[in-house]
C-alpha positions in Angstrom: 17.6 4.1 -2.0 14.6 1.8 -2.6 12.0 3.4 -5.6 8.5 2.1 -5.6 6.5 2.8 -8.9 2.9 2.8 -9.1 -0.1 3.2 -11.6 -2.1 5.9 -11.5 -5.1 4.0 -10.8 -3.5 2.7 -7.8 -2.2 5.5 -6.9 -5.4 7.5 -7.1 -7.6 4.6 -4.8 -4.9 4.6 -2.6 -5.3 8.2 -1.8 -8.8 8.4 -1.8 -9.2 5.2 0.6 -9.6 5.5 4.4 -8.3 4.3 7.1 -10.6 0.9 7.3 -10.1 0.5 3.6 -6.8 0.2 4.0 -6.6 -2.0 6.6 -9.3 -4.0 5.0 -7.1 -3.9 1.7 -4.3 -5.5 3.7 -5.1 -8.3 4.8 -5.5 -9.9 1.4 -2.4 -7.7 0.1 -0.3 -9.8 3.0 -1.5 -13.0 1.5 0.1 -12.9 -1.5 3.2 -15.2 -2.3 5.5 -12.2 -2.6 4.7 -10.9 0.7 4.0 -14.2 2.7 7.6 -15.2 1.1 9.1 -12.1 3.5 6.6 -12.6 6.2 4.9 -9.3 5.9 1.4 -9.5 7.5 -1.2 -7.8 7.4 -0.3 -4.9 10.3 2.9 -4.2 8.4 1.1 -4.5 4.6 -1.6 -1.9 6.2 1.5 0.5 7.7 2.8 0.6 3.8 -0.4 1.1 2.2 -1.0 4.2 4.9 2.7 5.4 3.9 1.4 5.1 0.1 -2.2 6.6 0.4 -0.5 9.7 2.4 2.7 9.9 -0.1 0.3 12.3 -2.5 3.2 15.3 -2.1 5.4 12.7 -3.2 4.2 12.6 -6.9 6.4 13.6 -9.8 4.7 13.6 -13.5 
């Protein structure tokens, strides 16, 4: 089992942002070494930041 960890600032945009802000936030997001390294582009980057921005019940303090 995979566990992803993030800030609370990034949470919080992330479920506040819509749909086009996610997919506008992707395309960057994909361009980074660490995903360009595993060939994640920008459709699969915007499919995990929709996971992320709709994991709000997921959230443990």
């Amino acid at each position: 089992m995979d566990v992803v960890s993030l800030s609370d600032t990034l949470f919080d945009a992330l479920v506040t942002a819509t749909q086009d802000d996610l997919v506008r936030f992707a395309e960057p997001w994909s361009k980074t070494d660490e995903l360009r390294q595993i060939r994640i582009g920008a459709e699969v980057a915007a499919d995990v930041l929709t996971l992320f921005s709709s994991s709000r019940r997921w959230r443990v303090r």
